[in-house]
Gaussian input, Z-matrix of N, CA and C with variables (Angstrom, degrees):
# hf/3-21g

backbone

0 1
 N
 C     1     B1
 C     2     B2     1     A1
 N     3     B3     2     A2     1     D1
 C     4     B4     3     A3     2     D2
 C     5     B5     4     A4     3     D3
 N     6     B6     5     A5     4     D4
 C     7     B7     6     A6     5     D5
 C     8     B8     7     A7     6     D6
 N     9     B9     8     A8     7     D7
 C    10    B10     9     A9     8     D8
 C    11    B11    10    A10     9     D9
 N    12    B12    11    A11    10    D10
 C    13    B13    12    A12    11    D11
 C    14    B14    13    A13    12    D12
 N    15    B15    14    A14    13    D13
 C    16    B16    15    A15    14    D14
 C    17    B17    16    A16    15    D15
 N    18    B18    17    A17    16    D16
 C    19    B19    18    A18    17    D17
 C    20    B20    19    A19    18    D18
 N    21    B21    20    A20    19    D19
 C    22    B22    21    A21    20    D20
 C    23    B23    22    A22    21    D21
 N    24    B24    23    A23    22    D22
 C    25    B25    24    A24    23    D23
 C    26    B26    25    A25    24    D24
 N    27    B27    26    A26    25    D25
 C    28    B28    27    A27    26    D26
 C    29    B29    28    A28    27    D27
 N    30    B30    29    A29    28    D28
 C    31    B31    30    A30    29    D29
 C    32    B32    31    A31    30    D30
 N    33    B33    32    A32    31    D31
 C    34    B34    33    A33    32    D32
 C    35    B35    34    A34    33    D33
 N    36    B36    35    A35    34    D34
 C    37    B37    36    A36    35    D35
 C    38    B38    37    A37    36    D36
 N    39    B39    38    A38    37    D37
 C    40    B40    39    A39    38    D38
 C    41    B41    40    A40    39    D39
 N    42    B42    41    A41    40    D40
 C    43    B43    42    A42    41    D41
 C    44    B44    43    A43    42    D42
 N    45    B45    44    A44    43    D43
 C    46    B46    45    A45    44    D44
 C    47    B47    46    A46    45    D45
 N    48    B48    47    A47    46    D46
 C    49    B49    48    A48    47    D47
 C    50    B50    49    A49    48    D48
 N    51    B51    50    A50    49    D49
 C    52    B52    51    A51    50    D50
 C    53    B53    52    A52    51    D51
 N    54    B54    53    A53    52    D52
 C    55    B55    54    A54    53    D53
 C    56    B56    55    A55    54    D54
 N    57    B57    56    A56    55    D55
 C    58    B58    57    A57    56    D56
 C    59    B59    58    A58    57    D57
 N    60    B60    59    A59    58    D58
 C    61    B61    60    A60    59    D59
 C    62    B62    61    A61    60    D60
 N    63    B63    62    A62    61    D61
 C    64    B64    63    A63    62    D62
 C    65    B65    64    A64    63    D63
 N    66    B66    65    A65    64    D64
 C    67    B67    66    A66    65    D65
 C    68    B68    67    A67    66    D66
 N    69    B69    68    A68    67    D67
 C    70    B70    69    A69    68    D68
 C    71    B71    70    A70    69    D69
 N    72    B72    71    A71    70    D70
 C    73    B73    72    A72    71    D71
 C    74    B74    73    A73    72    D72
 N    75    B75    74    A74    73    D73
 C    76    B76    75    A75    74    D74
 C    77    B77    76    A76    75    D75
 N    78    B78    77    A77    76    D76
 C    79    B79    78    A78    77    D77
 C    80    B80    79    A79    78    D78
 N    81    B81    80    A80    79    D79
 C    82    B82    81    A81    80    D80
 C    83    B83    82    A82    81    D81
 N    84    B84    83    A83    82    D82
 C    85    B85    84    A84    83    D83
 C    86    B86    85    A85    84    D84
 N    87    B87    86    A86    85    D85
 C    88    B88    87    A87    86    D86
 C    89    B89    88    A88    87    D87
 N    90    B90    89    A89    88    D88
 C    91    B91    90    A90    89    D89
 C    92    B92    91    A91    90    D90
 N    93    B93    92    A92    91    D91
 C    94    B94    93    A93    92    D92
 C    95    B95    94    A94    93    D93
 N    96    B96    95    A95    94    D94
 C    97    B97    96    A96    95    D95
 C    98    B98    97    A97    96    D96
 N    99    B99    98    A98    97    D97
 C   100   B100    99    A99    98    D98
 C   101   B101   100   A100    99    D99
 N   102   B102   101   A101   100   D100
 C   103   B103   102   A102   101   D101
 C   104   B104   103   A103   102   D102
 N   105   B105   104   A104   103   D103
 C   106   B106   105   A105   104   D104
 C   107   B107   106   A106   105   D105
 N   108   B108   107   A107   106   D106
 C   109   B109   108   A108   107   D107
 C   110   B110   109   A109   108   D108
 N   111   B111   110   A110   109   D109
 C   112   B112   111   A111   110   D110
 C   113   B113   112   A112   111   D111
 N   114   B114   113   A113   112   D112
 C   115   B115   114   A114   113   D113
 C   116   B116   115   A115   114   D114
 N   117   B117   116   A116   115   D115
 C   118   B118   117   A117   116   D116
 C   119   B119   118   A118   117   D117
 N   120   B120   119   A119   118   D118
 C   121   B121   120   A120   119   D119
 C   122   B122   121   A121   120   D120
 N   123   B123   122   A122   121   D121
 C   124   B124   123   A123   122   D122
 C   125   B125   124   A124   123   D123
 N   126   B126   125   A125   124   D124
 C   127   B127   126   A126   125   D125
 C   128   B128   127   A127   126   D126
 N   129   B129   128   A128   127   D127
 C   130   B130   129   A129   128   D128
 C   131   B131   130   A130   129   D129
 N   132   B132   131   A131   130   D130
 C   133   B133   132   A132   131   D131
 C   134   B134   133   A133   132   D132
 N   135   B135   134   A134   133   D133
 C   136   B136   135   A135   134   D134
 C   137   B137   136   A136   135   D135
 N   138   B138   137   A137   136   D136
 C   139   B139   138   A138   137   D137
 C   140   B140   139   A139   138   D138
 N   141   B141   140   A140   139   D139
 C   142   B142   141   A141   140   D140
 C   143   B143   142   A142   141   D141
 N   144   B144   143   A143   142   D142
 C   145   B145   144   A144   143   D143
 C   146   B146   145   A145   144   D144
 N   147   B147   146   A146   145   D145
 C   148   B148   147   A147   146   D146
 C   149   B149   148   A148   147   D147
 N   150   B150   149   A149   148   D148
 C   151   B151   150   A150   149   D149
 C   152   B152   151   A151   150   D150
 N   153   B153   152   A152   151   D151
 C   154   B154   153   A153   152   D152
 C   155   B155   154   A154   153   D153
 N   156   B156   155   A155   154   D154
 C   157   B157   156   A156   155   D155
 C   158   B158   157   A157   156   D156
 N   159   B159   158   A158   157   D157
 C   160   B160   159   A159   158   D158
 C   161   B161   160   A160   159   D159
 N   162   B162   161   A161   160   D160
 C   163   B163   162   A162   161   D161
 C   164   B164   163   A163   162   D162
 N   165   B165   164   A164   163   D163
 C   166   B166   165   A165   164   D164
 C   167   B167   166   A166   165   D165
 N   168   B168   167   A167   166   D166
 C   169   B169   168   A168   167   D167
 C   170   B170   169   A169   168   D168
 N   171   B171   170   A170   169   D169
 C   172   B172   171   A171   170   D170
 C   173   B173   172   A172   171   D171
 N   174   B174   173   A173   172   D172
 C   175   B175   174   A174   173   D173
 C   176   B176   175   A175   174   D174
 N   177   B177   176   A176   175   D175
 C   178   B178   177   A177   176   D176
 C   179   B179   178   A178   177   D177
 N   180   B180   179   A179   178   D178
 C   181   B181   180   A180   179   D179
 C   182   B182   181   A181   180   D180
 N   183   B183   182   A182   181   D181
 C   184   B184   183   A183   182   D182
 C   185   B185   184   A184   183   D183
 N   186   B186   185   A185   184   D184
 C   187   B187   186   A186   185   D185
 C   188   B188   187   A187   186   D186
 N   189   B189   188   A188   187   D187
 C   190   B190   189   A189   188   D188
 C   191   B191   190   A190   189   D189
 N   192   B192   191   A191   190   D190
 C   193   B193   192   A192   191   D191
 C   194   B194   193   A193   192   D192
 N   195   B195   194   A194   193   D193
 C   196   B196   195   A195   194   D194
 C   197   B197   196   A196   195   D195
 N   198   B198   197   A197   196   D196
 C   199   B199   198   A198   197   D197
 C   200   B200   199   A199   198   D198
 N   201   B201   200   A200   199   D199
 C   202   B202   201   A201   200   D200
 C   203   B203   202   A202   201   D201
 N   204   B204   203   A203   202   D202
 C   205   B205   204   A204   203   D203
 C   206   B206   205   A205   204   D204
 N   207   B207   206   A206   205   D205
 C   208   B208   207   A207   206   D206
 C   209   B209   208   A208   207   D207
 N   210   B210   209   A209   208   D208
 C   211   B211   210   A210   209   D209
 C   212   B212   211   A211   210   D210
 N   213   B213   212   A212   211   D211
 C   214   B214   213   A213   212   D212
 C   215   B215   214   A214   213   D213
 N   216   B216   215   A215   214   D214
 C   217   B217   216   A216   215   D215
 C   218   B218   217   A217   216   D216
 N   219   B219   218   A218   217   D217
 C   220   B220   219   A219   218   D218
 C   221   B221   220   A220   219   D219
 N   222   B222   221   A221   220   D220
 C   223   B223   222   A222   221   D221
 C   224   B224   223   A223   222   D222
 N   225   B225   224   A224   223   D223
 C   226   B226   225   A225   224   D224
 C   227   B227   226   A226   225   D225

   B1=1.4343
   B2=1.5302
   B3=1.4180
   B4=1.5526
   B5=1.6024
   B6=1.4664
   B7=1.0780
   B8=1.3582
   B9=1.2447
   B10=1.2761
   B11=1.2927
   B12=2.1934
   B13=1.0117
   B14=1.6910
   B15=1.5340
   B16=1.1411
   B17=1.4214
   B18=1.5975
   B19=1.2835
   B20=1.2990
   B21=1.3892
   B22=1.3873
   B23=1.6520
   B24=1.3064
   B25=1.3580
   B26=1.8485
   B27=1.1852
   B28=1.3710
   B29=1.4114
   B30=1.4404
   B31=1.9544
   B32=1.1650
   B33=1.1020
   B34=2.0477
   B35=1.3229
   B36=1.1404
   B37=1.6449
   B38=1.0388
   B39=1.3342
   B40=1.2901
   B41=1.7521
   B42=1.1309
   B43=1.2541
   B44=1.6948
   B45=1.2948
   B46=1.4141
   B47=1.8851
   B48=1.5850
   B49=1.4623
   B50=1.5716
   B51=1.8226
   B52=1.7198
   B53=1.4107
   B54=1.1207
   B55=1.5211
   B56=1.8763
   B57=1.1580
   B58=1.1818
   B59=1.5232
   B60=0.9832
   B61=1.2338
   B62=1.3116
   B63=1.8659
   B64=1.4811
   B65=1.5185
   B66=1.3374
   B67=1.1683
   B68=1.2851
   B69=1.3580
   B70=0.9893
   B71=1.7882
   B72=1.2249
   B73=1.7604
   B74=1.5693
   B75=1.5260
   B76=1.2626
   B77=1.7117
   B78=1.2663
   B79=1.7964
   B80=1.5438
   B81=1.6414
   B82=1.3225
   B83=1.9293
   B84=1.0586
   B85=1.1461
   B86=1.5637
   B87=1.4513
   B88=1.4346
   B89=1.5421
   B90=1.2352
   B91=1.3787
   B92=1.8921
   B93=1.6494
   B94=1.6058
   B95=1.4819
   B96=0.9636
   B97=1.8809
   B98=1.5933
   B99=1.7103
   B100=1.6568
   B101=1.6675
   B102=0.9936
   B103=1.3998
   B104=1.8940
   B105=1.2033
   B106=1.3083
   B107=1.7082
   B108=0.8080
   B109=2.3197
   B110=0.8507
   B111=1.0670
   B112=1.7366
   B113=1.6287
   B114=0.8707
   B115=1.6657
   B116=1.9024
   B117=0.7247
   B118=1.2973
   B119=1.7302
   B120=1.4281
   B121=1.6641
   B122=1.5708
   B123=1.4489
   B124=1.1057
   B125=1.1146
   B126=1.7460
   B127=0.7816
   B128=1.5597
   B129=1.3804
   B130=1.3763
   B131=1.3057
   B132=0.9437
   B133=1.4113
   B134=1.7207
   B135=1.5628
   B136=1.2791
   B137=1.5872
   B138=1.1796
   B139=1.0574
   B140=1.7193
   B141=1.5436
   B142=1.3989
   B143=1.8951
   B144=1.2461
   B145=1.4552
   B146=1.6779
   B147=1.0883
   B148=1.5846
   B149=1.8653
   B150=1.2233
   B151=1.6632
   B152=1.4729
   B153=1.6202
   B154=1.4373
   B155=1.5720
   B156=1.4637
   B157=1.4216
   B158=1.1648
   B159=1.8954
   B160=1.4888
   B161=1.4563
   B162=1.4183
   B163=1.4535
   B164=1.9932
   B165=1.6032
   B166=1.2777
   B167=1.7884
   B168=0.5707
   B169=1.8037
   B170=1.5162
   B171=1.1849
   B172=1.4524
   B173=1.3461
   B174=1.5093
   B175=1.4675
   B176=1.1265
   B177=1.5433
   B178=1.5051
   B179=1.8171
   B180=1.4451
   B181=1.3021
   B182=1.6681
   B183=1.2803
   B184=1.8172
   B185=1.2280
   B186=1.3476
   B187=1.1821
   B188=1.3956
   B189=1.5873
   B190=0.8051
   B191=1.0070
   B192=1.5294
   B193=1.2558
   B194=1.5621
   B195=1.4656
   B196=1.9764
   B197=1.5740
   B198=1.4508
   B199=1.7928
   B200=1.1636
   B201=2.1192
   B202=1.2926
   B203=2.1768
   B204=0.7443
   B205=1.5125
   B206=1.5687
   B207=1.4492
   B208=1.4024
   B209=1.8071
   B210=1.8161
   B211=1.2156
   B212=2.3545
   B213=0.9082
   B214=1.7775
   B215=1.5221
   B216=1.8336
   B217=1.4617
   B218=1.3668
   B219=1.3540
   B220=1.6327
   B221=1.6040
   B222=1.6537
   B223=1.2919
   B224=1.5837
   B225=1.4011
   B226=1.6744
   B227=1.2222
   A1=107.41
   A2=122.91
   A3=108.04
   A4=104.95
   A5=101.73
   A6=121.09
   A7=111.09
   A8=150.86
   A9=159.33
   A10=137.24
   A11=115.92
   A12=90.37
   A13=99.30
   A14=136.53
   A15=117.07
   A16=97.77
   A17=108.60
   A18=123.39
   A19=119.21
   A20=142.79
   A21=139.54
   A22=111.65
   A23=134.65
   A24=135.18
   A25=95.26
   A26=127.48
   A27=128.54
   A28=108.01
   A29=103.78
   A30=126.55
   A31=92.44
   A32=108.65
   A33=91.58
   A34=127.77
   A35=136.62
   A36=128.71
   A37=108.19
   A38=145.79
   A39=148.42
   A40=120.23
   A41=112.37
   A42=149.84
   A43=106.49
   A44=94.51
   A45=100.80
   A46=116.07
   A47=110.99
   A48=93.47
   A49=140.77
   A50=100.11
   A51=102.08
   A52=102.28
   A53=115.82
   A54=124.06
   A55=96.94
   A56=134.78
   A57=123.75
   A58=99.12
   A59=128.78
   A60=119.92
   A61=112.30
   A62=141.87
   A63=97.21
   A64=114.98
   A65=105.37
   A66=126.31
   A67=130.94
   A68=139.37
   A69=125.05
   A70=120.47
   A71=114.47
   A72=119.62
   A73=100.12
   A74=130.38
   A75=122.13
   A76=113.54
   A77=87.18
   A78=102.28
   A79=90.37
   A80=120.99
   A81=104.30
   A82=122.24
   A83=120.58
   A84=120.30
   A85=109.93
   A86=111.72
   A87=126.62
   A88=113.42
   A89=89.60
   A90=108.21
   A91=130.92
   A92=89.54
   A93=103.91
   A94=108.59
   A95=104.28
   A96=118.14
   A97=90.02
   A98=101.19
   A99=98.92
   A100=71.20
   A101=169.37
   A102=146.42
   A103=109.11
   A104=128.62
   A105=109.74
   A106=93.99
   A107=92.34
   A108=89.42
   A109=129.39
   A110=88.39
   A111=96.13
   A112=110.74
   A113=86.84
   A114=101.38
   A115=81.42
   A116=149.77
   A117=133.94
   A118=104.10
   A119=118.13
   A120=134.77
   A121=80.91
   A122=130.98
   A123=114.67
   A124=127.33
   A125=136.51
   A126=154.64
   A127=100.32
   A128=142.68
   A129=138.89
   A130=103.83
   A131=117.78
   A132=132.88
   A133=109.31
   A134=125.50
   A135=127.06
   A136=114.19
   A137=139.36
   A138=136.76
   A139=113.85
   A140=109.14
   A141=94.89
   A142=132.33
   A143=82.94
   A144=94.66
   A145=125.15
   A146=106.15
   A147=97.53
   A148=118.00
   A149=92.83
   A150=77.81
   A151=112.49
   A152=119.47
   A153=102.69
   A154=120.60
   A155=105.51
   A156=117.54
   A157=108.61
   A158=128.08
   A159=109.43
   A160=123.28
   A161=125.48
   A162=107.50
   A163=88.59
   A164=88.94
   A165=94.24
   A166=160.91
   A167=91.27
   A168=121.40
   A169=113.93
   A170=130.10
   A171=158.93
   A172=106.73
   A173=105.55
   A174=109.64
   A175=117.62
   A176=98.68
   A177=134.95
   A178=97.02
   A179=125.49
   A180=107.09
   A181=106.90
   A182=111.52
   A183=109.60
   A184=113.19
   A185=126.56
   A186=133.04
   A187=114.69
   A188=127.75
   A189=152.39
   A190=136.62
   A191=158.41
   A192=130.87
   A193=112.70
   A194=117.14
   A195=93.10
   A196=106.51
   A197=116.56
   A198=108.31
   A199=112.04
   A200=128.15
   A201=117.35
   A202=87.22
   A203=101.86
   A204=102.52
   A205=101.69
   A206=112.12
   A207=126.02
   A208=112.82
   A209=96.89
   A210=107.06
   A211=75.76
   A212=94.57
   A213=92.95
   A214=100.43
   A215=103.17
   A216=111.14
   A217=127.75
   A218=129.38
   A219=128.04
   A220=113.87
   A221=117.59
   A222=128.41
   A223=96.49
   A224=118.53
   A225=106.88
   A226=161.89
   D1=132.79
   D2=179.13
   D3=-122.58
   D4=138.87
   D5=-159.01
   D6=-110.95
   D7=165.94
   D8=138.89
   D9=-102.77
   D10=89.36
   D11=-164.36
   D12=-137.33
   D13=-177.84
   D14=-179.51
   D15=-109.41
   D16=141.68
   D17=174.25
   D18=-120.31
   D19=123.90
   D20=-164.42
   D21=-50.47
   D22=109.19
   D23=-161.55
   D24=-56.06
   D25=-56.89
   D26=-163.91
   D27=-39.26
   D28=-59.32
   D29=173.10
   D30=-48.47
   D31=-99.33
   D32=-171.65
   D33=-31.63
   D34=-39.45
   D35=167.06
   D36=-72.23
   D37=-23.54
   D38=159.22
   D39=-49.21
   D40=-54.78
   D41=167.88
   D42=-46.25
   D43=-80.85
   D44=178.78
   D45=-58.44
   D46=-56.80
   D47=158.99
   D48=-25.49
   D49=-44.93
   D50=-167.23
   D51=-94.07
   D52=-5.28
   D53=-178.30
   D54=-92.54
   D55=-80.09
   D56=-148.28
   D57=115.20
   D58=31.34
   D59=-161.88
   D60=-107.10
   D61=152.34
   D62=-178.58
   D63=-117.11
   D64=29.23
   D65=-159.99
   D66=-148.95
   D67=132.78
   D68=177.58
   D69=-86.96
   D70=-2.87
   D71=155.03
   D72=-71.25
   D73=-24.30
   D74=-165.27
   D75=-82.20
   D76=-27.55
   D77=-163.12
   D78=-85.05
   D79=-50.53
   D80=174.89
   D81=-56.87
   D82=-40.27
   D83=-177.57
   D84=-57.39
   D85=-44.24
   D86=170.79
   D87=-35.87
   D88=-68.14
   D89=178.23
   D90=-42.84
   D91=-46.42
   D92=177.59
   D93=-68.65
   D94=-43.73
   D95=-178.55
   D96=-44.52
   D97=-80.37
   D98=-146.42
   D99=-70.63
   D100=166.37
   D101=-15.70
   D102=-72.31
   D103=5.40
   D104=176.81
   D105=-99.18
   D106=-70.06
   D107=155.17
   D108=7.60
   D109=-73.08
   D110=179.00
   D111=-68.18
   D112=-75.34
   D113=-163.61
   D114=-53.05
   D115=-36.05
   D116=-167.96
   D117=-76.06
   D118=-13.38
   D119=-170.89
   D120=-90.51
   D121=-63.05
   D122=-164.44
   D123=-62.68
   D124=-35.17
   D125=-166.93
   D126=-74.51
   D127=-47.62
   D128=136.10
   D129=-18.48
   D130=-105.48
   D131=-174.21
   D132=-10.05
   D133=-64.46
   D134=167.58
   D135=-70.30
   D136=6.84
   D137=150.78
   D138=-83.05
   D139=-35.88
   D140=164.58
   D141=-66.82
   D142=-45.63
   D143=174.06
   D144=-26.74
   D145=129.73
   D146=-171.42
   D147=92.33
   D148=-23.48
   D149=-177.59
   D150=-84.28
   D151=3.92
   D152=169.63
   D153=62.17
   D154=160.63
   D155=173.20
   D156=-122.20
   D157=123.74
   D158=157.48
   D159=-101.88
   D160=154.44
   D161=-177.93
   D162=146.62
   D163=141.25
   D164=157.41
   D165=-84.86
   D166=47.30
   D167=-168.13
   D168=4.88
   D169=-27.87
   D170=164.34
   D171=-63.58
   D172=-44.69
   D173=-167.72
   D174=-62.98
   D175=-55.30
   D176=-170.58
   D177=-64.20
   D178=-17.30
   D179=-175.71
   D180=-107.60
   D181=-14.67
   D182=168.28
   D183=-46.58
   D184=126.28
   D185=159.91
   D186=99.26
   D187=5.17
   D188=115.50
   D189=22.52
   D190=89.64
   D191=152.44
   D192=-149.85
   D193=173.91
   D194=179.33
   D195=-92.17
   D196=24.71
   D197=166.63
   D198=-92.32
   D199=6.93
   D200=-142.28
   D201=-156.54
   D202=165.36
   D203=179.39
   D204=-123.44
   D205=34.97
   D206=146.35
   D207=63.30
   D208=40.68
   D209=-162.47
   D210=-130.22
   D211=147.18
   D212=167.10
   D213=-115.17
   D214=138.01
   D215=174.98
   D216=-31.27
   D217=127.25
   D218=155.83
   D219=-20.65
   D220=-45.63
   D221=-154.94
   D222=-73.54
   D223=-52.80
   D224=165.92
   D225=-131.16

């Protein structure tokens, strides 16, 4: 889609310098990505929030050890 828009020249050479970028369609595209990213990481992130863990953590580590895959033999 081509668009027409003004972007502060400094920011973009700025941009494009720390990026490697060779373009200024590149740095914008760059740009949109890692901002949907993110905010798309965060938005995960606050959807987890709150759901907690239940379970006993102690429990889950009795019997334990790294010679065993934390299962005790059938036999006892």
């Amino acid at each position: 889609m081509r668009t027409n828009i003004e972007i502060d020249d400094a920011l973009i050479a700025e941009a494009m310098e720390l990026s490697g970028l060779p373009t200024k369609k590149a740095v914008v595209e760059k740009a949109l990505q890692d901002f949907v990213s993110h905010h798309s990481r965060k938005k995960a992130w606050e959807e987890l929030r709150g759901m907690g863990w239940e379970g006993d953590l102690d429990a889950m580590r009795r019997g334990w050890s790294p010679d065993t895959d934390g299962h005790k033999d059938a036999a006892e």
